[in-house]
N, CA, C and O atoms as CSV, one atom per row, in Angstrom:
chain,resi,resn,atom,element,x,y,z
A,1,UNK,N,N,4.682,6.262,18.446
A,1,UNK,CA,C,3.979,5.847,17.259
A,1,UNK,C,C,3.450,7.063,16.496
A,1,UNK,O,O,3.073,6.744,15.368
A,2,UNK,N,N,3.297,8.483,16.804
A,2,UNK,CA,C,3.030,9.564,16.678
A,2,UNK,C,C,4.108,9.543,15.060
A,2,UNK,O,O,3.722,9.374,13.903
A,3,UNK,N,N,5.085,9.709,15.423
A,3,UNK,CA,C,5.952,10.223,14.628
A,3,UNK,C,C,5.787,9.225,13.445
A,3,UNK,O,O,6.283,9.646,12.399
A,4,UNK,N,N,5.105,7.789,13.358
A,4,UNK,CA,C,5.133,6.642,12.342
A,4,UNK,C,C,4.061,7.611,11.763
A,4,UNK,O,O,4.210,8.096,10.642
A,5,UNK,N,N,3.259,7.815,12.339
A,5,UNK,CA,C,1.824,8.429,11.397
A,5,UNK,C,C,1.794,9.176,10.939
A,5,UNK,O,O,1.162,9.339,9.895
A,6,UNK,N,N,2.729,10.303,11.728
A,6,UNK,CA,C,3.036,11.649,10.570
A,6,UNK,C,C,3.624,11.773,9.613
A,6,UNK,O,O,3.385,12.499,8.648
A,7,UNK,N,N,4.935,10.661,9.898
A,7,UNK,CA,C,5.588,10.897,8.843
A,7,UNK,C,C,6.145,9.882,7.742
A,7,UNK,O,O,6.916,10.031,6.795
A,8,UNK,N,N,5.641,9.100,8.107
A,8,UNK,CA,C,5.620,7.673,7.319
A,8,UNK,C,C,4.167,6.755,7.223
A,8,UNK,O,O,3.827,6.387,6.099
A,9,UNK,N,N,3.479,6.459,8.169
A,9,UNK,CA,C,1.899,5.579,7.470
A,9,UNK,C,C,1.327,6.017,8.637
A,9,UNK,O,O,1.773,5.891,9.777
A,10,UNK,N,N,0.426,6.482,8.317
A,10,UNK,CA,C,-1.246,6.768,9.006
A,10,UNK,C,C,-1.665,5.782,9.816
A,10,UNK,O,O,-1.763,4.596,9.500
A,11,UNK,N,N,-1.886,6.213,10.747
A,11,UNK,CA,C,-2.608,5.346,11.857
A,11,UNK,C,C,-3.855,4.428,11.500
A,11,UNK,O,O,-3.880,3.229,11.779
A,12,UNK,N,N,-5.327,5.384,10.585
A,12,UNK,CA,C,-5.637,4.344,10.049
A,12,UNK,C,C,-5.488,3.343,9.207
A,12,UNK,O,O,-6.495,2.688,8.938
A,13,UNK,N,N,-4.347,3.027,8.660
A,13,UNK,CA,C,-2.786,2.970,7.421
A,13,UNK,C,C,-2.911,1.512,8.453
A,13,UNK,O,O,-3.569,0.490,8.258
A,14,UNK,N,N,-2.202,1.802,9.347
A,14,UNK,CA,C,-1.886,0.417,10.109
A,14,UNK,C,C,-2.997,-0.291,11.052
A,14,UNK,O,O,-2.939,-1.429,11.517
A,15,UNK,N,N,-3.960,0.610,11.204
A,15,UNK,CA,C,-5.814,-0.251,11.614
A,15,UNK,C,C,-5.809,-1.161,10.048
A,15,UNK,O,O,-5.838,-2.385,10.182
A,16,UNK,N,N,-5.786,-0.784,9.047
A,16,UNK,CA,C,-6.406,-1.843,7.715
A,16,UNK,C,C,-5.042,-2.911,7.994
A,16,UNK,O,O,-5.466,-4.066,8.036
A,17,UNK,N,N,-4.024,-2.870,8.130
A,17,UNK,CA,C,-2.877,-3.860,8.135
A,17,UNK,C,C,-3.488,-4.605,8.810
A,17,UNK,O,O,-3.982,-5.609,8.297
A,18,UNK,N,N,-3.653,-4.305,10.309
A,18,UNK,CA,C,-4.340,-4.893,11.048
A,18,UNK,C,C,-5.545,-6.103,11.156
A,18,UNK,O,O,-5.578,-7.311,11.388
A,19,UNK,N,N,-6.234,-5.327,10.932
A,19,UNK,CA,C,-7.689,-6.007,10.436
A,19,UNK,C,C,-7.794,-6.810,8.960
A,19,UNK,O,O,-8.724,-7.584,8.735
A,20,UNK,N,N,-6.626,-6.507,7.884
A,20,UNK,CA,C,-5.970,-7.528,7.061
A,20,UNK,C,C,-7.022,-6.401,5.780
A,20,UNK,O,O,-6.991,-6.758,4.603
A,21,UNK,N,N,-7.489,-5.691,5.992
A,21,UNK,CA,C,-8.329,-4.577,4.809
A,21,UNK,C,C,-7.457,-4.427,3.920
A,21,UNK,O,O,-7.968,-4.589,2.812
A,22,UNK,N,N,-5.976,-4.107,3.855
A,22,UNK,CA,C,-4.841,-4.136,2.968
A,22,UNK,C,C,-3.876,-5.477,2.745
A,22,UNK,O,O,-3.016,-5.979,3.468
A,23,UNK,N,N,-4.298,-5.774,1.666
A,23,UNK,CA,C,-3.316,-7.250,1.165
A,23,UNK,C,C,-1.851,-7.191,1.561
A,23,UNK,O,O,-1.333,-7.954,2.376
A,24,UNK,N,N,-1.215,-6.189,0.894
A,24,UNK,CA,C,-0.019,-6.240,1.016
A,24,UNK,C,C,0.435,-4.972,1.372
A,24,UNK,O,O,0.073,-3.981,0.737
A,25,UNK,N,N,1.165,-4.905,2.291
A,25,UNK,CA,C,1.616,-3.574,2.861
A,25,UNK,C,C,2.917,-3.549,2.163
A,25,UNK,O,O,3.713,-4.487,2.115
A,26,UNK,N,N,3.091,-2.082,1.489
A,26,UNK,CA,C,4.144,-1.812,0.930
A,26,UNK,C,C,5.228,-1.997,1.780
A,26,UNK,O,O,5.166,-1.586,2.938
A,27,UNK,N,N,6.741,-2.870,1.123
A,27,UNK,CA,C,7.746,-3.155,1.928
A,27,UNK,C,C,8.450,-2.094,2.673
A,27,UNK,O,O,8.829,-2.269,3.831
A,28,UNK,N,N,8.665,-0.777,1.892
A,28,UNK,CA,C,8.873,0.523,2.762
A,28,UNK,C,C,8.656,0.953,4.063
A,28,UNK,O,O,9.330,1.532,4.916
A,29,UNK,N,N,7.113,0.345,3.949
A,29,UNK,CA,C,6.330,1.461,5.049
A,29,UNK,C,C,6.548,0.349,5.667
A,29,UNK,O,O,6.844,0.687,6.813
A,30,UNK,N,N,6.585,-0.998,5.577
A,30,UNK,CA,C,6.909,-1.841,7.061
A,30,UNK,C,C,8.566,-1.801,7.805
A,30,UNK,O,O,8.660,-1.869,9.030
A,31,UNK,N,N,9.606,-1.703,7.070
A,31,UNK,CA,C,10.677,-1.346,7.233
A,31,UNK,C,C,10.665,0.032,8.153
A,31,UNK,O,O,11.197,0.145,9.258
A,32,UNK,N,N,9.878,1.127,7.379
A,32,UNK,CA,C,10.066,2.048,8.578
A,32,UNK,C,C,9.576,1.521,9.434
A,32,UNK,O,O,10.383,1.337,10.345
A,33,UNK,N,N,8.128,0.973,9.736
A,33,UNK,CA,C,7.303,1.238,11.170
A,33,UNK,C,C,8.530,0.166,11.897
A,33,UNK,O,O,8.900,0.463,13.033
A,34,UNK,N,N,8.972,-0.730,11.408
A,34,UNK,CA,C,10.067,-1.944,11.926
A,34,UNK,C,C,10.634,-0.535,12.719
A,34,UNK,O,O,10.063,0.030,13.652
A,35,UNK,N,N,11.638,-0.221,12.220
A,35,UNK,CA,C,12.858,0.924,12.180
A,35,UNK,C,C,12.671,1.774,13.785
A,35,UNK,O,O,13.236,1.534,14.852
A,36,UNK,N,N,11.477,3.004,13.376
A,36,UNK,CA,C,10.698,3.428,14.335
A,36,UNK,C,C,10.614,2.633,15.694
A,36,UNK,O,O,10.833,3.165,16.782
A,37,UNK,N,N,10.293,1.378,15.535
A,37,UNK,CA,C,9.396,0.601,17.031
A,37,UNK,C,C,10.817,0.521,17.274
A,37,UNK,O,O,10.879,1.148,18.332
A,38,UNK,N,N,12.078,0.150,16.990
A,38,UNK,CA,C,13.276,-0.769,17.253
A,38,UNK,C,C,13.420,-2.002,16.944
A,38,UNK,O,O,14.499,-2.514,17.244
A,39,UNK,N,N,12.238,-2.961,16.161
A,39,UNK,CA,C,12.432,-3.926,15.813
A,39,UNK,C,C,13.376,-4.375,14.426
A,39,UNK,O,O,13.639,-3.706,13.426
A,40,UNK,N,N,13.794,-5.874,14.813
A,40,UNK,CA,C,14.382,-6.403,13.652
A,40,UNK,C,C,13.416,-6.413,12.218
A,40,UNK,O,O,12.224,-6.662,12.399
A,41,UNK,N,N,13.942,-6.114,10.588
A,41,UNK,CA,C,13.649,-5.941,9.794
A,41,UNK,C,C,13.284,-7.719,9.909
A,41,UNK,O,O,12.138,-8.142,9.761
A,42,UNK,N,N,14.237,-8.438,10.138
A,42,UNK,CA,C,14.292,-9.922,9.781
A,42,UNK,C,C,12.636,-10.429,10.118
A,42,UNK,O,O,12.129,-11.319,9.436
A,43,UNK,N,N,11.721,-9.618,11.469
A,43,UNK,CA,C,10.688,-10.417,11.537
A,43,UNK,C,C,9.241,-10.205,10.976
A,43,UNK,O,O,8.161,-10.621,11.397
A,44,UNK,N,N,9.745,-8.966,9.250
A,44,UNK,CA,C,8.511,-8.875,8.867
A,44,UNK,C,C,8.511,-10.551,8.191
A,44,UNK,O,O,7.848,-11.247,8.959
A,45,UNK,N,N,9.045,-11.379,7.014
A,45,UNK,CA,C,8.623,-11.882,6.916
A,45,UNK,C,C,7.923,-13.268,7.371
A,45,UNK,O,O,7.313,-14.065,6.657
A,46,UNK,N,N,8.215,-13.340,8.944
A,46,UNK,CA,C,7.667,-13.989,10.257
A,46,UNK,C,C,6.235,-13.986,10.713
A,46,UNK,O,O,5.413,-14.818,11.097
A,47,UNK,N,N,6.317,-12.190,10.426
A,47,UNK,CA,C,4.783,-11.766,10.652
A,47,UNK,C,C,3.661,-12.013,10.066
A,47,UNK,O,O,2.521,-12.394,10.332
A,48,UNK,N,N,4.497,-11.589,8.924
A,48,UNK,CA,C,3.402,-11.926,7.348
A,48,UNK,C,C,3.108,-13.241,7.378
A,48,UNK,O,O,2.433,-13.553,6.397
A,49,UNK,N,N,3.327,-14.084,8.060
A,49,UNK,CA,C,3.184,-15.635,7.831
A,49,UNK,C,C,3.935,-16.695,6.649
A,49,UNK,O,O,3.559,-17.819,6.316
A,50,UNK,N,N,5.171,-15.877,6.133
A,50,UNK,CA,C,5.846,-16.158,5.335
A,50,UNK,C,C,7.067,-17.064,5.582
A,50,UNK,O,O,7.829,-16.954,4.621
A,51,UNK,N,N,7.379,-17.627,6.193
A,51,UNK,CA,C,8.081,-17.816,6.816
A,51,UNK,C,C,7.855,-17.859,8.816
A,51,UNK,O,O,7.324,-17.041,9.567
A,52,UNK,N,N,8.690,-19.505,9.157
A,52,UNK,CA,C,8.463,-19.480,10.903
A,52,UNK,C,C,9.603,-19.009,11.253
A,52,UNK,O,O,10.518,-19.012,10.430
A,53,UNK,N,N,9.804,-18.479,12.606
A,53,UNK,CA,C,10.887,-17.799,13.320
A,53,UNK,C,C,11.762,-18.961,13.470
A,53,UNK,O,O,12.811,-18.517,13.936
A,54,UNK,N,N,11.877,-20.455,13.281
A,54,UNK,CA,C,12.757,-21.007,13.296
A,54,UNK,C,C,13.541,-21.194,11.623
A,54,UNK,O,O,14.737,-21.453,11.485
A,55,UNK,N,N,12.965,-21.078,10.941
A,55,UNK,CA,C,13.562,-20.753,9.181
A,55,UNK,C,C,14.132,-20.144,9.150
A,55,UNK,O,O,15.207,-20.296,8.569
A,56,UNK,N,N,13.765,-18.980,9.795
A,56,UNK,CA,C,14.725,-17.192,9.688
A,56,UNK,C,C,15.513,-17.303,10.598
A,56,UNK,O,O,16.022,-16.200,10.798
A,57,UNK,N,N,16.225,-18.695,11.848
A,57,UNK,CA,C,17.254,-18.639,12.631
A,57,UNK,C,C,16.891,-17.723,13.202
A,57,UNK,O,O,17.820,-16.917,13.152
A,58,UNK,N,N,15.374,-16.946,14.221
A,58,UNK,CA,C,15.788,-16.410,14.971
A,58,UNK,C,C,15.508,-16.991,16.271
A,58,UNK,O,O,15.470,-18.217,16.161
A,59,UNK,N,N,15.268,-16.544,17.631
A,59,UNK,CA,C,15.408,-17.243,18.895
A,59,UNK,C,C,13.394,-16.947,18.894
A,59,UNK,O,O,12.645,-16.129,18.360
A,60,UNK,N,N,13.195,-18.319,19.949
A,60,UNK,CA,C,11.807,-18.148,20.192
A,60,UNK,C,C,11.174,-17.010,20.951
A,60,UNK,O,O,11.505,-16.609,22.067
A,61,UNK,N,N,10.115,-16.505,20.094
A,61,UNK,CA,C,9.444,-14.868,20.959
A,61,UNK,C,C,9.380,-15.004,22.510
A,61,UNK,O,O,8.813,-15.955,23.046
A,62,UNK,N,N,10.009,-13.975,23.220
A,62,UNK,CA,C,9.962,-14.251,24.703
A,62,UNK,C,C,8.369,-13.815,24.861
A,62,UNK,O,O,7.651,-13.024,24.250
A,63,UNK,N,N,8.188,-14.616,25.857
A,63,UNK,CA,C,6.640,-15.221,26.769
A,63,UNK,C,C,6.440,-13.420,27.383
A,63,UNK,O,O,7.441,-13.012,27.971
A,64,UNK,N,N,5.647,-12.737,27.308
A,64,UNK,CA,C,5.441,-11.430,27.918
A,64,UNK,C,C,3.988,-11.396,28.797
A,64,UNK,O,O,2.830,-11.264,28.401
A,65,UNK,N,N,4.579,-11.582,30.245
A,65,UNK,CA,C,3.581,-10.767,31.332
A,65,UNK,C,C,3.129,-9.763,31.418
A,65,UNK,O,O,3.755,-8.704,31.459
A,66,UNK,N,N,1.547,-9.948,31.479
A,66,UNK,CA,C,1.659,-8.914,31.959
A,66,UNK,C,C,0.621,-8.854,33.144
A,66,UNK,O,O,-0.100,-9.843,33.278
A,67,UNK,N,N,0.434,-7.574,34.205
A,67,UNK,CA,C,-0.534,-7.882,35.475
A,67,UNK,C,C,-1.749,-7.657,34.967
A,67,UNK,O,O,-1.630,-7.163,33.846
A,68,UNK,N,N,-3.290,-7.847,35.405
A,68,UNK,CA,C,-4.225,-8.184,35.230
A,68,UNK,C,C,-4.757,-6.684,34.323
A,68,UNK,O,O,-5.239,-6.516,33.203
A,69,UNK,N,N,-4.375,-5.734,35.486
A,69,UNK,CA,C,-4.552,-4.336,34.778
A,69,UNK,C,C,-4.123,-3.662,33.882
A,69,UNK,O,O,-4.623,-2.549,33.723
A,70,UNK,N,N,-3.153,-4.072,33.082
A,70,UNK,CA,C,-2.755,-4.204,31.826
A,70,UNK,C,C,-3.425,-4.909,30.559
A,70,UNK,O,O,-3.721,-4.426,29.466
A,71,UNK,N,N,-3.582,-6.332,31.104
A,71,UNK,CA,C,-4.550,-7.323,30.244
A,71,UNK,C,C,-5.728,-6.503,29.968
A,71,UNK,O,O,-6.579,-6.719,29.105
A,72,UNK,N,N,-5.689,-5.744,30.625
A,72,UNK,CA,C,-7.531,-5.286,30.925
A,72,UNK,C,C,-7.686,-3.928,29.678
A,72,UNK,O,O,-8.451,-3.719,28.737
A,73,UNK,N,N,-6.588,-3.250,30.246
A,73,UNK,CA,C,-6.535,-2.166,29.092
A,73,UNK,C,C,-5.604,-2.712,27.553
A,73,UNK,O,O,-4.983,-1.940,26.823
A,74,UNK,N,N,-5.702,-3.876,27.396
A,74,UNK,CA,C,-5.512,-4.175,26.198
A,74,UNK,C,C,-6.547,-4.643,25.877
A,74,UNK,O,O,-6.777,-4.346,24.705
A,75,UNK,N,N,-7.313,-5.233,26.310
A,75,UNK,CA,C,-8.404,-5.754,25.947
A,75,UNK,C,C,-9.533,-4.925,25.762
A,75,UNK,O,O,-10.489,-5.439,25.181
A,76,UNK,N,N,-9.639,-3.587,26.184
A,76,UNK,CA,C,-10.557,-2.697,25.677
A,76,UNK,C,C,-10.113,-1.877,24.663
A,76,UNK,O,O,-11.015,-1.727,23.838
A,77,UNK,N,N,-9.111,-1.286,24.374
A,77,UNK,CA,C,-8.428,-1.297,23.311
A,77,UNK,C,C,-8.297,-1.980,22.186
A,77,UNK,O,O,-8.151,-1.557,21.040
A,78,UNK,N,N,-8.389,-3.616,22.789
A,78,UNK,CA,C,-8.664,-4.318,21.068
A,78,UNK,C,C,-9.998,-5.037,21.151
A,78,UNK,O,O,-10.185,-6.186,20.751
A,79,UNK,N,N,-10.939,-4.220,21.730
A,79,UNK,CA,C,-12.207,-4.534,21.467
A,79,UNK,C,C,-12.757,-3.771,20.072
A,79,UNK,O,O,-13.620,-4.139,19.275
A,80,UNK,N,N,-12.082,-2.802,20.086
A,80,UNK,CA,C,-12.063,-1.903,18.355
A,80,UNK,C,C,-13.807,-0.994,18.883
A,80,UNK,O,O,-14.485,-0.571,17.946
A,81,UNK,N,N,-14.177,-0.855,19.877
A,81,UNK,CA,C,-14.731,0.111,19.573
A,81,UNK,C,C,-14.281,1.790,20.299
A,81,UNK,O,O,-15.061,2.733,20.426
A,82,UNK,N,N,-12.966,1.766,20.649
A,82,UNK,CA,C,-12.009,3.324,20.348
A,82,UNK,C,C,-12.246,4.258,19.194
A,82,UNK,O,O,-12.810,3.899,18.160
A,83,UNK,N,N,-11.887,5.219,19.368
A,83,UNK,CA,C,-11.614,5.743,17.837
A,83,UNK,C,C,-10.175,6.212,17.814
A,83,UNK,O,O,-9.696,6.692,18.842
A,84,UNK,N,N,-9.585,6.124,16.909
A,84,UNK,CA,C,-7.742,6.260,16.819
A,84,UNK,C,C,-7.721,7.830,17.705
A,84,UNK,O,O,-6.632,8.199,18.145
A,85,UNK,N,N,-8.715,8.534,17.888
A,85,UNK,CA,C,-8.640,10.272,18.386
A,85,UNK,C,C,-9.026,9.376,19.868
A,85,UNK,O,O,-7.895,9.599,20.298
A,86,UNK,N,N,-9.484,8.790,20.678
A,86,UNK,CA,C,-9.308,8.164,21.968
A,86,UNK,C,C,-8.571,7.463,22.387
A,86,UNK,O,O,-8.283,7.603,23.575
A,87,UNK,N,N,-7.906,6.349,21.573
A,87,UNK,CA,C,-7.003,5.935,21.873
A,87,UNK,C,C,-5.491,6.750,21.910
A,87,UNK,O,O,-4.568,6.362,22.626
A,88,UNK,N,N,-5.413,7.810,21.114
A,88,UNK,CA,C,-4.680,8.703,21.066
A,88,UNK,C,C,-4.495,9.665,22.373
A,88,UNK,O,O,-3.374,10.129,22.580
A,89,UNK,N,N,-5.694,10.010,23.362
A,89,UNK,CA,C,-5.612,10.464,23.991
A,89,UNK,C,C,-5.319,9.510,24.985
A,89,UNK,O,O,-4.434,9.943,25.724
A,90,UNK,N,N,-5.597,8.702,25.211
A,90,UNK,CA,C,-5.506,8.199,26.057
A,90,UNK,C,C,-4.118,7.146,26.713
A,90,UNK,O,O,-3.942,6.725,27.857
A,91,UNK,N,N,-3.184,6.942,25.299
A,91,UNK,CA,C,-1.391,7.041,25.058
A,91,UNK,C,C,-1.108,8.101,25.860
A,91,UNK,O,O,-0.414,8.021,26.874
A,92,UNK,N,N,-1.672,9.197,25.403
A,92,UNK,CA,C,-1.275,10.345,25.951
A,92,UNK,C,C,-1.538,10.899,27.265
A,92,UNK,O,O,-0.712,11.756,27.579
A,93,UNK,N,N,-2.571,10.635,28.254
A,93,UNK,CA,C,-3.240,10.555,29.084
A,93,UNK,C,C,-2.247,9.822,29.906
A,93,UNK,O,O,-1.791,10.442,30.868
A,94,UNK,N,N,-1.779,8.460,29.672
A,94,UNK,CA,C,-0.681,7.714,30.569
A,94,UNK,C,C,0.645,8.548,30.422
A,94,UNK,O,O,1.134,8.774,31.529
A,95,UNK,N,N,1.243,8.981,29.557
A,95,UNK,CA,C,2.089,9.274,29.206
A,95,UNK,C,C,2.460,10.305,30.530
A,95,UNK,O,O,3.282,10.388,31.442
A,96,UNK,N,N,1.491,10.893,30.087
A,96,UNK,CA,C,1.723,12.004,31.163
A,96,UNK,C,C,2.019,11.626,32.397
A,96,UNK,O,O,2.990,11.913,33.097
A,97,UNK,N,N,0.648,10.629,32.703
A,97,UNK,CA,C,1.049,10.731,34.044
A,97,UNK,C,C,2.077,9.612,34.525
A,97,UNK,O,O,2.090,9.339,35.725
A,98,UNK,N,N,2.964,8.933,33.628
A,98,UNK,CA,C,4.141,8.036,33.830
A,98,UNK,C,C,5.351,8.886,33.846
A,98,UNK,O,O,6.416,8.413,34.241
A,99,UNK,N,N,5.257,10.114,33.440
A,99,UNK,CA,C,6.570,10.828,32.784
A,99,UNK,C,C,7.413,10.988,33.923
A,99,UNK,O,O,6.764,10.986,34.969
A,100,UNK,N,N,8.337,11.090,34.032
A,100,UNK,CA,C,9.353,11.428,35.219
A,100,UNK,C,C,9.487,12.806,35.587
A,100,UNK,O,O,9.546,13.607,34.653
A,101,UNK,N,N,9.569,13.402,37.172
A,101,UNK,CA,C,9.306,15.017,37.281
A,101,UNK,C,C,9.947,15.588,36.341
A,101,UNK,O,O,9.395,16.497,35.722
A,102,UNK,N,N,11.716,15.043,35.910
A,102,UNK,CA,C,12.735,16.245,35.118
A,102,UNK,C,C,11.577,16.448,33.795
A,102,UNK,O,O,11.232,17.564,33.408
A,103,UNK,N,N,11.159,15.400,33.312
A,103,UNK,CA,C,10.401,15.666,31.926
A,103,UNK,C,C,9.340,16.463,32.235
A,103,UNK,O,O,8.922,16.623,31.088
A,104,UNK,N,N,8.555,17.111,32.952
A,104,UNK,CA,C,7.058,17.089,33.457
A,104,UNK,C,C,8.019,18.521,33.429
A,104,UNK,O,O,9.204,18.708,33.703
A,105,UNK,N,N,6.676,19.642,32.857
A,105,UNK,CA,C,7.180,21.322,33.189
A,105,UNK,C,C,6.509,21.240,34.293
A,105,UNK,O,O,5.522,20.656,34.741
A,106,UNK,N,N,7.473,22.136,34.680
A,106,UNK,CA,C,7.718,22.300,36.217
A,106,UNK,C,C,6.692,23.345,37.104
A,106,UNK,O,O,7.237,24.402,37.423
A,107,UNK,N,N,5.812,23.238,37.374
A,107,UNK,CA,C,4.506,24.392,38.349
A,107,UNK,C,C,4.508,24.512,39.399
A,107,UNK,O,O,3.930,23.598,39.988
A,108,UNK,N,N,4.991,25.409,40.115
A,108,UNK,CA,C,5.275,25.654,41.589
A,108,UNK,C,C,4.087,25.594,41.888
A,108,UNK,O,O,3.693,24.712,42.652
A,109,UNK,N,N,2.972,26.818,41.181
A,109,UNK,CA,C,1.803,26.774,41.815
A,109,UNK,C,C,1.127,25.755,42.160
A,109,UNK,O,O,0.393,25.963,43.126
A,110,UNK,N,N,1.090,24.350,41.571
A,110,UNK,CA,C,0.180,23.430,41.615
A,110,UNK,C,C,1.174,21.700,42.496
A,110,UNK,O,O,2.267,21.206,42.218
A,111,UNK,N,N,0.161,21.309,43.503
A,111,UNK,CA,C,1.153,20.167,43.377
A,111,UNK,C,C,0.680,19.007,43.056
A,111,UNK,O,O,-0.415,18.829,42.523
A,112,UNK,N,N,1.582,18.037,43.401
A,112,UNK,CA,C,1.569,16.681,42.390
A,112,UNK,C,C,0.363,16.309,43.511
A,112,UNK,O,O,0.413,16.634,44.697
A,113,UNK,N,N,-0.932,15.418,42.754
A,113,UNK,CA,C,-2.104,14.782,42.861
A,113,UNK,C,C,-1.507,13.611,44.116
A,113,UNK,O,O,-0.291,13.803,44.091
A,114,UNK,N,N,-1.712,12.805,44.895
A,114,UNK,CA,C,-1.321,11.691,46.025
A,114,UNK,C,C,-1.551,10.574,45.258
A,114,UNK,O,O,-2.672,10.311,44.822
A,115,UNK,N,N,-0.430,9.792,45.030
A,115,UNK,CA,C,-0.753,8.564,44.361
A,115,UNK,C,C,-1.788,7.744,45.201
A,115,UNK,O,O,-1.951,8.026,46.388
A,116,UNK,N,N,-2.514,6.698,44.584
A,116,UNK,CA,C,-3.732,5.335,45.191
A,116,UNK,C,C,-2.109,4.656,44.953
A,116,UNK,O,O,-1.029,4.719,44.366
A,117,UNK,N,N,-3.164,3.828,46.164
A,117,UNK,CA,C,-2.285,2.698,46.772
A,117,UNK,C,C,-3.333,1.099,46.040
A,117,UNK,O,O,-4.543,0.889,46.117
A,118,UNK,N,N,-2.321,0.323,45.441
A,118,UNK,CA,C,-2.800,-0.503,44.738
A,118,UNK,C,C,-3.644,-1.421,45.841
A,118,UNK,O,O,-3.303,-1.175,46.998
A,119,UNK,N,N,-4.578,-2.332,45.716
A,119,UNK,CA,C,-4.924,-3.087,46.529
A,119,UNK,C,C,-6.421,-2.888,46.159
A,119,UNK,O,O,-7.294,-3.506,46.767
């Protein structure tokens, strides 16, 4: 999402979409952020409430799980009191530590932390 903000709409750009502060989001900038994520162009006007996903012939939104500890960090996240510079770090913060060794520069000196065991 880095690359949507730099180089196409601002992060706080898509907080006002969000929170509905901007009426109409220019068709451009939703096409890119579409583009960017990998989504179909077909489901801005779905989103917008312009149209139902059965009008636009597409298939019903699949049902998405997720485990409790997930729910959890979405839910503090859309409690809105983050600031886009914490939530930023904190993308980044997982990132890291999800990345796979080949991606991860490589430090002999230091070694990898012992994963917790869930439970």
């Amino acid at each position: 999402m880095e690359k949507v903000g730099a180089d196409v709409v601002s992060l706080p750009t898509i907080k006002r979409w969000e929170n509905g502060k901007i009426g109409s989001p220019e068709a451009d900038k939703l096409r890119a952020v579409f583009r960017v994520l990998g989504l179909s162009v077909l489901e801005i006007p779905v989103l917008l409430g312009l149209v139902t996903r059965e009008e636009m012939d597409l298939p019903p939104e699949p049902v998405r799980q997720f485990t409790a500890q997930t729910e959890e960090l979405i839910a503090l996240v859309e409690q809105g009191d983050m600031s886009d510079e914490e939530i930023g770090a904190l993308v980044e913060l997982l990132r890291k530590r999800t990345a796979k060794p080949s991606a991860k520069k490589a430090n002999p000196a230091t070694k990898p932390a012992p994963r917790r065991q869930a439970g």
